[in-house]
N, CA and C atoms as a LAMMPS dump frame, in Angstrom:
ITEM: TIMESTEP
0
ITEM: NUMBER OF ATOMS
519
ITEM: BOX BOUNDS ff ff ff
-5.0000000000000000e+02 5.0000000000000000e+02
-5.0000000000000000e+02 5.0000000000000000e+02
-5.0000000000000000e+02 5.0000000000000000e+02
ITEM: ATOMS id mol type element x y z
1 1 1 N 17.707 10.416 10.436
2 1 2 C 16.721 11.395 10.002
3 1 3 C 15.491 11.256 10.902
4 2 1 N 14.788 12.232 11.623
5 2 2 C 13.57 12.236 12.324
6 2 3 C 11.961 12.495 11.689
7 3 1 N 11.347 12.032 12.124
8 3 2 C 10.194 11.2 11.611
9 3 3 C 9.653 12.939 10.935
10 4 1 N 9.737 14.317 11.096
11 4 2 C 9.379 15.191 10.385
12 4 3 C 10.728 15.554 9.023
13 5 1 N 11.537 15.212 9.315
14 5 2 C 12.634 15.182 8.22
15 5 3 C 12.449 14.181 6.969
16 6 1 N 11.594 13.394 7.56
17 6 2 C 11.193 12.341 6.402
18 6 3 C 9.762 12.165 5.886
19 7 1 N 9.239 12.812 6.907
20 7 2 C 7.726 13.404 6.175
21 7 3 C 8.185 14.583 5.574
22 8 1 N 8.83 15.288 5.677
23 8 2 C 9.471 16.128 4.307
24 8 3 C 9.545 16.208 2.946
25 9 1 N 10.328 14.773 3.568
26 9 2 C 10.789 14.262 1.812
27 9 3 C 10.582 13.678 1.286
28 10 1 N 8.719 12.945 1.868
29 10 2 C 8.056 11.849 1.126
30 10 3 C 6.916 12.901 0.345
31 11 1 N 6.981 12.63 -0.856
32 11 2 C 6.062 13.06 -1.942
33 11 3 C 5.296 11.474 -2.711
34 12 1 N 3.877 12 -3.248
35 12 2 C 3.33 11.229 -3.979
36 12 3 C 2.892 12.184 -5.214
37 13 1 N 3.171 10.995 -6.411
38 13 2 C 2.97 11.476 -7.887
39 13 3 C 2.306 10.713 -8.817
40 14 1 N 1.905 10.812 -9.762
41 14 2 C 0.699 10.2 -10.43
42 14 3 C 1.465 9.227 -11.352
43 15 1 N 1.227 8.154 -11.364
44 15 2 C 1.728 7.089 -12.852
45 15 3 C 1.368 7.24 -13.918
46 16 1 N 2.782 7.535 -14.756
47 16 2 C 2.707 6.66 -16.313
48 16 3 C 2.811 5.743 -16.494
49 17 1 N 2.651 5.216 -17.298
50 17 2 C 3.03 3.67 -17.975
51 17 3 C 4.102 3.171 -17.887
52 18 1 N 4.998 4.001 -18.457
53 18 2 C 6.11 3.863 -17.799
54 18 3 C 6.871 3.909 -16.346
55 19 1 N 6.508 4.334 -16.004
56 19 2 C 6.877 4.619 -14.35
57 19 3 C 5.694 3.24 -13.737
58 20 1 N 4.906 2.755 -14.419
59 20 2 C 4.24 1.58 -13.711
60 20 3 C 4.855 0.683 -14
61 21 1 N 5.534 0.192 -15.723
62 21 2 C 6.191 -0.601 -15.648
63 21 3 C 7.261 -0.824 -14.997
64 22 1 N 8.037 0.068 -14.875
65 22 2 C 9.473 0.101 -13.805
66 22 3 C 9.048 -0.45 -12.719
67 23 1 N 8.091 -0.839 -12.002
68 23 2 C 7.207 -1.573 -10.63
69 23 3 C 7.562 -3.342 -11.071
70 24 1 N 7.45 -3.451 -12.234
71 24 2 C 7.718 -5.145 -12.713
72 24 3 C 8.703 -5.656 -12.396
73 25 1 N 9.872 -5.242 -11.89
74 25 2 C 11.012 -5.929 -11.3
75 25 3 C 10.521 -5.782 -9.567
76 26 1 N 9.793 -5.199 -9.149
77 26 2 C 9.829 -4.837 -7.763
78 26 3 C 8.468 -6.129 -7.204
79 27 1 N 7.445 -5.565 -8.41
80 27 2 C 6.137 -6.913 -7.706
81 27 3 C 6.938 -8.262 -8.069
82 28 1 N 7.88 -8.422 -8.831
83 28 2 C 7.96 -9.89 -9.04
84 28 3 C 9.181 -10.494 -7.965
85 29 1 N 9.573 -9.686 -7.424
86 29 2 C 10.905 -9.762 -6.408
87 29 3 C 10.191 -11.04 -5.467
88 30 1 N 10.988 -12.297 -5.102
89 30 2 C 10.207 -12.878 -4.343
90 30 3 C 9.998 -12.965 -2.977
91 31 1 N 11.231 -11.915 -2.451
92 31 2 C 10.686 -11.203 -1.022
93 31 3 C 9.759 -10.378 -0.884
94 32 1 N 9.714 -9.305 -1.549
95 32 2 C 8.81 -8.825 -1.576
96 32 3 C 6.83 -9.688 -2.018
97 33 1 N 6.87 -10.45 -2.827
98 33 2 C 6.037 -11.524 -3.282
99 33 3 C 5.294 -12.069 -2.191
100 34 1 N 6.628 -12.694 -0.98
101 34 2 C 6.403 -13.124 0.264
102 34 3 C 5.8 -12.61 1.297
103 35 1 N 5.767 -11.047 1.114
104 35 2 C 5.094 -10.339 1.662
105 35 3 C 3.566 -10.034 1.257
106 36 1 N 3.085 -9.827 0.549
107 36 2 C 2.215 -9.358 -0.205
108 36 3 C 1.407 -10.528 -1.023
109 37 1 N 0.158 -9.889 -1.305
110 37 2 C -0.496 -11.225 -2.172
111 37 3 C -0.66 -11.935 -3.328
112 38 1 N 0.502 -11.114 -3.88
113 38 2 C 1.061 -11.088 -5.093
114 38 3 C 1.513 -12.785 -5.412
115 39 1 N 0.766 -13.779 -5.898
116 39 2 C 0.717 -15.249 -5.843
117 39 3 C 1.581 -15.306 -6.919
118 40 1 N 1.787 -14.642 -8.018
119 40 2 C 2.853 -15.59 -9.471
120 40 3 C 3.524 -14.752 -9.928
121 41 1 N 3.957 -14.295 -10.597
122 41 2 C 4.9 -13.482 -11.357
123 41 3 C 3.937 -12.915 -12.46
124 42 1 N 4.344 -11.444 -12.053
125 42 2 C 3.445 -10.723 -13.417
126 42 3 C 4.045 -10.078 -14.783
127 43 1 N 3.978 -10.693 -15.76
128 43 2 C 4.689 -10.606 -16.933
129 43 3 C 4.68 -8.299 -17.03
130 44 1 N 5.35 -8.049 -18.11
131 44 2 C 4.973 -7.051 -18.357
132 44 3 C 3.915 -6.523 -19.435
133 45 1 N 3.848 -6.832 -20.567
134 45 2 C 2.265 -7.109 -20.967
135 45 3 C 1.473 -6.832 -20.006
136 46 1 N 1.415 -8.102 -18.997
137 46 2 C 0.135 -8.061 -18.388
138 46 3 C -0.166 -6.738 -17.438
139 47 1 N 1.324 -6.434 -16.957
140 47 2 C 1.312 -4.734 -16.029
141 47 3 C 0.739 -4.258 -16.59
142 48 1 N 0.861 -3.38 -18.026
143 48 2 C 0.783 -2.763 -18.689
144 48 3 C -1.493 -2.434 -18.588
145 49 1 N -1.758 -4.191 -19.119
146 49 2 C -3.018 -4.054 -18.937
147 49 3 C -3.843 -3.989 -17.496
148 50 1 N -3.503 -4.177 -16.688
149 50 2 C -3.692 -3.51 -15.589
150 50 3 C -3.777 -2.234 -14.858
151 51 1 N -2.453 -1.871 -15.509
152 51 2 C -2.34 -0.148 -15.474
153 51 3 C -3.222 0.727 -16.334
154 52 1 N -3.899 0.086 -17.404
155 52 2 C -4.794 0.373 -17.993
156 52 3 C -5.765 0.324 -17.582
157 53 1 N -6.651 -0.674 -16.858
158 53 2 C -7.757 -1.093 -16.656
159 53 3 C -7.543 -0.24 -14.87
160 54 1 N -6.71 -0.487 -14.092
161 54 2 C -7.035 0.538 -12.954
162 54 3 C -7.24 1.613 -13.079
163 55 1 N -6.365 2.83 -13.99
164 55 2 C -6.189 3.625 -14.449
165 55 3 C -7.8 4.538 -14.412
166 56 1 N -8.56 3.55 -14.958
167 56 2 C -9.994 3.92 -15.212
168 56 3 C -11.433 3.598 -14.464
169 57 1 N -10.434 2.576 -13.398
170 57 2 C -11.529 2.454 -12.295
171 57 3 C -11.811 3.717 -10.973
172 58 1 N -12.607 4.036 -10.67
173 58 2 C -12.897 4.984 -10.053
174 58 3 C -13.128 4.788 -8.235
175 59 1 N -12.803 3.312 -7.884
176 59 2 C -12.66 3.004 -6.831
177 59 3 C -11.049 2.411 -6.188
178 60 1 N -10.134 2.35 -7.723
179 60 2 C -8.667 2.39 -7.28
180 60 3 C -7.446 3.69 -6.952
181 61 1 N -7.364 3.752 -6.025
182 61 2 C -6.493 5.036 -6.692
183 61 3 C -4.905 4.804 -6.211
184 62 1 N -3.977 4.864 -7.12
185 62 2 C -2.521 4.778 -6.762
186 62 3 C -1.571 5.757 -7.014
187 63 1 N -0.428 6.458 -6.633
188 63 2 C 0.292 6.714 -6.722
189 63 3 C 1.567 6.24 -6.553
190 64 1 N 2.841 7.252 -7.415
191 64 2 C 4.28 6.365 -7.109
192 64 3 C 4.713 7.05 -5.364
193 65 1 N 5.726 6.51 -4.75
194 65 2 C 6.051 7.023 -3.444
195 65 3 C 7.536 7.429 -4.058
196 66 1 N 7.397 8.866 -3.762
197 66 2 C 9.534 9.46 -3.587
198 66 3 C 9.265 9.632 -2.386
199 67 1 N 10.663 9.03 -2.541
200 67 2 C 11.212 9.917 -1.046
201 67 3 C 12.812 10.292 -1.453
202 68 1 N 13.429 11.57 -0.804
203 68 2 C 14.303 12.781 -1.281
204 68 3 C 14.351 12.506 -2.706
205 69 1 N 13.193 12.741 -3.673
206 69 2 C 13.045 12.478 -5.273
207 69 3 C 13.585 11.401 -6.168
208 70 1 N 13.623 10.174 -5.429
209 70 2 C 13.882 9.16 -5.929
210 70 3 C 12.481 7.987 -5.784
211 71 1 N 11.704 7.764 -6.709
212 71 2 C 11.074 6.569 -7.305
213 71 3 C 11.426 5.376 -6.409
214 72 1 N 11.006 5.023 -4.944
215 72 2 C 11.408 3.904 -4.522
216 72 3 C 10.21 2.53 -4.242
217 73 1 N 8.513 3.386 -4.586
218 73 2 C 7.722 2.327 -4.361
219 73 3 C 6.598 2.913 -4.603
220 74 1 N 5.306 2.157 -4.293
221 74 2 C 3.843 2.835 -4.837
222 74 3 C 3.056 2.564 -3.5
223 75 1 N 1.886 3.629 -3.824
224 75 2 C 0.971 3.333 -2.666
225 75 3 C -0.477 4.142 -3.485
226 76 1 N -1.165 3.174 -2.325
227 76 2 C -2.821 3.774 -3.072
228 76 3 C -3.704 2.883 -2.209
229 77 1 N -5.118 2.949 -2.345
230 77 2 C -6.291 2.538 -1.633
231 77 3 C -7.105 2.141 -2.839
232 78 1 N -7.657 1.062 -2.612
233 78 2 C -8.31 0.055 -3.421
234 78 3 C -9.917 -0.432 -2.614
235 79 1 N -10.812 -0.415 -3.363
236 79 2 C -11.725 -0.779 -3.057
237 79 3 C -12.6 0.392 -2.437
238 80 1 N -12.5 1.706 -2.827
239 80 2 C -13.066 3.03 -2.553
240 80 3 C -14.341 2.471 -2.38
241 81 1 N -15.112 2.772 -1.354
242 81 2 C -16.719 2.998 -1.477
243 81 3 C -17.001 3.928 -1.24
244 82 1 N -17.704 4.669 -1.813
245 82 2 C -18.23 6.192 -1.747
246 82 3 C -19.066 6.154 -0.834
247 83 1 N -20.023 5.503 -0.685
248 83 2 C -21.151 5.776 0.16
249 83 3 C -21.107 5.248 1.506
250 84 1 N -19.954 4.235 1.916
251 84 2 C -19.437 3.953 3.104
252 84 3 C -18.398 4.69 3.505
253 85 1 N -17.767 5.313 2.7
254 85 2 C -16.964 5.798 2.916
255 85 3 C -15.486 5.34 3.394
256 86 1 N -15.03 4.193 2.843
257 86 2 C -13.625 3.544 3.704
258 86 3 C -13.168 2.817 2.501
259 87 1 N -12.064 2.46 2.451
260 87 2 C -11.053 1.936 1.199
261 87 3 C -9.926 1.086 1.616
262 88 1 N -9.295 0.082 1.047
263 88 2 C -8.342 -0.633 1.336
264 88 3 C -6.943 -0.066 1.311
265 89 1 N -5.928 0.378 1.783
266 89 2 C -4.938 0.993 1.981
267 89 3 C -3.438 0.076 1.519
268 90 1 N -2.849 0.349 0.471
269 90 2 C -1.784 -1.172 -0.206
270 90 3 C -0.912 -0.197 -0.135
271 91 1 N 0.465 -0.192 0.256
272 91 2 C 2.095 0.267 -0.051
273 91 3 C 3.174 -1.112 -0.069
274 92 1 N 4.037 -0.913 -0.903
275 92 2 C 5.169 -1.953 -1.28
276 92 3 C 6.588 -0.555 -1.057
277 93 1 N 7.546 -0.928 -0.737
278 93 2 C 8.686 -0.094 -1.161
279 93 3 C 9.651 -1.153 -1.861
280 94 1 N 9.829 -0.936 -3.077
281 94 2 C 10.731 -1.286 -4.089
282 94 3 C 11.911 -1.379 -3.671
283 95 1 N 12.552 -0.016 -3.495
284 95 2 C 13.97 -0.004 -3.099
285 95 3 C 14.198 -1.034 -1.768
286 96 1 N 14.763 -1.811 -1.405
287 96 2 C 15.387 -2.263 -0.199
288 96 3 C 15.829 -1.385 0.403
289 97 1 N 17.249 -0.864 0.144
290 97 2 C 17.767 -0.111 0.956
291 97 3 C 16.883 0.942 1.679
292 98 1 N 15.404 1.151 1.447
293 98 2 C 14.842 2.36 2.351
294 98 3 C 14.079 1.503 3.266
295 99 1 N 13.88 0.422 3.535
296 99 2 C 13.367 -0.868 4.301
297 99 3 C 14.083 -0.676 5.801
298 100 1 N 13.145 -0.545 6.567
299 100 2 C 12.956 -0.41 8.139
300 100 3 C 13.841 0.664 8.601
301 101 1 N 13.208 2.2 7.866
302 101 2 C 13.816 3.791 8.39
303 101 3 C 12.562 4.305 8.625
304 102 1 N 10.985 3.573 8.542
305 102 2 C 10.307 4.558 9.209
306 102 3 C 9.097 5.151 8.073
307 103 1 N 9.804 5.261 6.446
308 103 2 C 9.588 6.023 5.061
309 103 3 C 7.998 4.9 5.219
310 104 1 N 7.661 3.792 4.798
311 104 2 C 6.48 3.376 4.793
312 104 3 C 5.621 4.028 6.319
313 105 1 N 5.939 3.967 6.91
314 105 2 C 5.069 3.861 8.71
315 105 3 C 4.263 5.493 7.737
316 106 1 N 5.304 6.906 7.969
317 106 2 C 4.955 8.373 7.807
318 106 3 C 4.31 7.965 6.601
319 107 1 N 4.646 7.108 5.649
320 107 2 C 4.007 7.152 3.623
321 107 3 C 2.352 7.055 4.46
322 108 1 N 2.216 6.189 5.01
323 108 2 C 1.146 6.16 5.277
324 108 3 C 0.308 6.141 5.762
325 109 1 N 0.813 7.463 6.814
326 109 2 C 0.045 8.626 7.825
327 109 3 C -0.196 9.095 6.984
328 110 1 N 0.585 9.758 6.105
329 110 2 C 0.518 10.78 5.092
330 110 3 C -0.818 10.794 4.217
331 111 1 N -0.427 9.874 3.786
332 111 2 C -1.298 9.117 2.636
333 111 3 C -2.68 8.946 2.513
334 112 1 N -2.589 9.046 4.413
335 112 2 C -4.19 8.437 4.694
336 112 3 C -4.766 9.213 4.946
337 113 1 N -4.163 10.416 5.49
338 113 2 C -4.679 12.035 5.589
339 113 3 C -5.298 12.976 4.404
340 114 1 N -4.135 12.79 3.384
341 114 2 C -4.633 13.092 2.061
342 114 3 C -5.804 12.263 1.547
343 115 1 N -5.779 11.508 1.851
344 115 2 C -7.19 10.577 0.869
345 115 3 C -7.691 10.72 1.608
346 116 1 N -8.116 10.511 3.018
347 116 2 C -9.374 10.663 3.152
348 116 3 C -9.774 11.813 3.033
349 117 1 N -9.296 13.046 3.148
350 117 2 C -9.778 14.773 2.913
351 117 3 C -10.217 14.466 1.492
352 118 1 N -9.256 14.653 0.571
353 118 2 C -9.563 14.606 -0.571
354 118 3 C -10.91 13.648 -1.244
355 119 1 N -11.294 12.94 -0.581
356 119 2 C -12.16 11.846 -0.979
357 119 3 C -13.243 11.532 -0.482
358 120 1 N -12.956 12.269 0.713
359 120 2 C -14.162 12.589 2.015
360 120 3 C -14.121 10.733 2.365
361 121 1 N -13.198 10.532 2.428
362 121 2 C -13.116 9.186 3.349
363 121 3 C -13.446 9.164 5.055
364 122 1 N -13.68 7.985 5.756
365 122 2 C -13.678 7.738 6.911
366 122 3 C -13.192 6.9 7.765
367 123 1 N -12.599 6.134 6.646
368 123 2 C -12.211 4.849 7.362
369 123 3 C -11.431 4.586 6.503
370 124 1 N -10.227 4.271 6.679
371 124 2 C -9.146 3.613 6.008
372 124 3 C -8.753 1.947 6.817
373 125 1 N -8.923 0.912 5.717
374 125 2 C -8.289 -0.021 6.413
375 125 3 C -7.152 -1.055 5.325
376 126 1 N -6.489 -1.539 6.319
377 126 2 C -5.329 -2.762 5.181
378 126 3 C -5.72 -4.345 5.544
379 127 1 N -5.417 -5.236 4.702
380 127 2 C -5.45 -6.208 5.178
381 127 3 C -4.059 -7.032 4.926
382 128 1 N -3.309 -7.726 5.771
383 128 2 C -2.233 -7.931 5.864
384 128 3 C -1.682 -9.077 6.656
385 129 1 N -0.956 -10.038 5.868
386 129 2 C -0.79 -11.579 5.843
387 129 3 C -0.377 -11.742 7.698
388 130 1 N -0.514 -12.22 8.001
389 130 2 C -0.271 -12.271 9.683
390 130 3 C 1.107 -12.515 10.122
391 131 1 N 1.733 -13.602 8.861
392 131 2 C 3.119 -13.679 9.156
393 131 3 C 4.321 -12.679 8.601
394 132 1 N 3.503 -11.426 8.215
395 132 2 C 4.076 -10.423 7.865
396 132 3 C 4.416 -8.937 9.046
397 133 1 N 5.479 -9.562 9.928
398 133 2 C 5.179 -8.601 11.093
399 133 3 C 6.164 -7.188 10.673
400 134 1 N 6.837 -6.847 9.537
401 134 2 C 7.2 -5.671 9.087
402 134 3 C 6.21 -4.811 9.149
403 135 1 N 5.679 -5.233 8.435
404 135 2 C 3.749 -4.313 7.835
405 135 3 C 2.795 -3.953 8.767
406 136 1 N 2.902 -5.366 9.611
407 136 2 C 1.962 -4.709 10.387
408 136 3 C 2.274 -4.179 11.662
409 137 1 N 4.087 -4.073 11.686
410 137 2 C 4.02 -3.01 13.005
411 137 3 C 4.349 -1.587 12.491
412 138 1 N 4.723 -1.91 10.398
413 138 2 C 4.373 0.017 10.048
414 138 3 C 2.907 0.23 10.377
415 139 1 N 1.718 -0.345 10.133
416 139 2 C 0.634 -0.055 10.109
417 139 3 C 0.011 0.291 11.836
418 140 1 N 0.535 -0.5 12.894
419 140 2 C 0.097 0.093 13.807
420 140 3 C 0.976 1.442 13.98
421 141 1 N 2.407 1.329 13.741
422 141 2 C 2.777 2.765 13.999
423 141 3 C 1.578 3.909 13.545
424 142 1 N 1.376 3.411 12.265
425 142 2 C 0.732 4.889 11.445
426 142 3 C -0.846 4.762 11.58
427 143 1 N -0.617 4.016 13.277
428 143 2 C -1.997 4.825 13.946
429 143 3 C -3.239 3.757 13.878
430 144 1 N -3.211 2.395 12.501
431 144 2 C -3.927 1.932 12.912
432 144 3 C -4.155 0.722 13.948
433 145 1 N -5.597 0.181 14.272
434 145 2 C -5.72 -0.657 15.087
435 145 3 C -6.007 -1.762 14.522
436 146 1 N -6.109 -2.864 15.322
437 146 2 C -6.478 -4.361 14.873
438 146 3 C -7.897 -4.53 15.351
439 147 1 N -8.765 -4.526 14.174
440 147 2 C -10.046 -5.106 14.137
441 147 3 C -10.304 -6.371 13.714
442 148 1 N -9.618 -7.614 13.399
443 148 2 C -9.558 -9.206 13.318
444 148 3 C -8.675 -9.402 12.688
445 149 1 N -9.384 -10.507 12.67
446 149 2 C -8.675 -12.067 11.877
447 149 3 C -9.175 -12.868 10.904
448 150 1 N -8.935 -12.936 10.296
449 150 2 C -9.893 -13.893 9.056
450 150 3 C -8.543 -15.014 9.069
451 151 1 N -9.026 -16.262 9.529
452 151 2 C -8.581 -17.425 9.485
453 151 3 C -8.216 -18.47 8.85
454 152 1 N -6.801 -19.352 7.766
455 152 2 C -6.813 -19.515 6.879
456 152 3 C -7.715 -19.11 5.93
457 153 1 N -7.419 -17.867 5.296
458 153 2 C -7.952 -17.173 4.497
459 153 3 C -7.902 -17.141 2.929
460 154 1 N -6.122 -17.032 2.932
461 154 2 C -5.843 -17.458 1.437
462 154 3 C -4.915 -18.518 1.692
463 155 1 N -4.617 -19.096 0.487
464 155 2 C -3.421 -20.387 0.031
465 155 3 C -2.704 -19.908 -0.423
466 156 1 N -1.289 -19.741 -0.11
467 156 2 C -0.144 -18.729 -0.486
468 156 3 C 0.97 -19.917 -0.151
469 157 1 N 1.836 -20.262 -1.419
470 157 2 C 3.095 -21.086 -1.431
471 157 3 C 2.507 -22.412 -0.232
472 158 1 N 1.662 -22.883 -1.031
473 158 2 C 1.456 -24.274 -0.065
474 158 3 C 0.567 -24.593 1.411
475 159 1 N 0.025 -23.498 1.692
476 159 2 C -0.24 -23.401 3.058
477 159 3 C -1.37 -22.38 3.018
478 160 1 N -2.264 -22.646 3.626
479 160 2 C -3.184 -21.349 4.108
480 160 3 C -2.835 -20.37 5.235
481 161 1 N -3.066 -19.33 4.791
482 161 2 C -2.335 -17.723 5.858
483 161 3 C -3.698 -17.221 6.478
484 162 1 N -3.784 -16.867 7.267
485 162 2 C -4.209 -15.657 8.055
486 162 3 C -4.279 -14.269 7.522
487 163 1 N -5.385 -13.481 7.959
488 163 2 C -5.176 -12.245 7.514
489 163 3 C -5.193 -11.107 8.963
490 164 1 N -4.837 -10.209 9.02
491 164 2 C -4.765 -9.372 9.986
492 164 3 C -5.479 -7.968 8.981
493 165 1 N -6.254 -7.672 9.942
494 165 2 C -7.412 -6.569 9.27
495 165 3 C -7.226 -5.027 10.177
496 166 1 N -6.327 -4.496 9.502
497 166 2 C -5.888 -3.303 10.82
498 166 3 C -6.921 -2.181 10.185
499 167 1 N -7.359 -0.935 11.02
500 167 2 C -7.958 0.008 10.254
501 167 3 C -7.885 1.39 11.073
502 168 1 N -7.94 2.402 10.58
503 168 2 C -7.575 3.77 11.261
504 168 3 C -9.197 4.802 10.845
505 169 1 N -10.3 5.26 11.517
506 169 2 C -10.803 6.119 11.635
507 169 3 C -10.599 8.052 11.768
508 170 1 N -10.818 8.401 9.942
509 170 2 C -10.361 9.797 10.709
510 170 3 C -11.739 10.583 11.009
511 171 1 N -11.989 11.275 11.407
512 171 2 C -13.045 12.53 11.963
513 171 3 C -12.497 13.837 10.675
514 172 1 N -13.777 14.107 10.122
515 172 2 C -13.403 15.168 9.039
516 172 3 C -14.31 16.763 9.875
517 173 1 N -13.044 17.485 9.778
518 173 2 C -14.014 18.504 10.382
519 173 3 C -14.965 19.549 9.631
């Protein structure tokens, strides 16, 4: 499938509760875990209150990711500042089987186009474990650049990690 055949068929849709809980087998996966900063296992209860409490923050915003109308992962920008204008940029894909076709790289061209219009953003950036080179060669695909390093940063399974701080500038006309 070519990279407009699959920006096609990537849609974003708003969470229920349900559709957030269905995410609780996916954040607790421990490959996925390994990726991401996701440090312990998150009960469902506790999803639940989370999905609550983001739900109503006005600097998180998430959606689920389809792609050809199947529920395979979430994405959203965290840490909105209005008056700077730039936000933290987070995607996971749940499903495995859609893992290294490209669907994250376009999720979030896409993604980043829509939010920042919609939000009057300017700056989109991710921050992303260093020994995570999936992520961060979707993230340079989808345009952004590497602005540092933050140096043992966090303690993740025994060891302090690195962070890689990629970020993409759009121009609103």
């Amino acid at each position: 499938m070519n990279k407009d055949e699959i920006r096609k068929n990537i849609e974003f849709e708003s969470f229920t509760i349900e559709d957030f809980l269905k995410t609780n087998k996916w954040i607790n996966d421990p490959e996925i875990m390994s990726r991401s900063f996701i440090r312990q296992k998150v009960s469902v209860s506790e999803q639940e209150k989370i999905f609550r409490r983001l739900s109503s923050d006005k600097s998180y915003i998430f959606h689920k990711l389809i792609f050809q109308g199947r529920f395979i992962g979430a994405i959203g920008v965290k840490k909105i500042d209005y008056i700077n204008r730039n936000g933290e940029i987070w995607i996971y894909i749940g499903e495995k089987e859609f893992w290294g076709q490209g669907i994250g790289t376009i999720a979030i061209r896409k993604y980043s186009e829509l939010i920042t219009k919609n939000y009057n953003l300017h700056k989109i950036y991710a921050t992303v474990l260093s020994d995570n080179i999936p992520s961060l060669k979707m993230f340079m695909k989808a345009g952004f650049n590497v602005e540092g390093k933050l140096l043992d940063h966090v303690f993740f399974n025994g060891e302090f990690k690195n962070i890689i701080i990629l970020a993409r500038i759009f121009k609103q006309d």
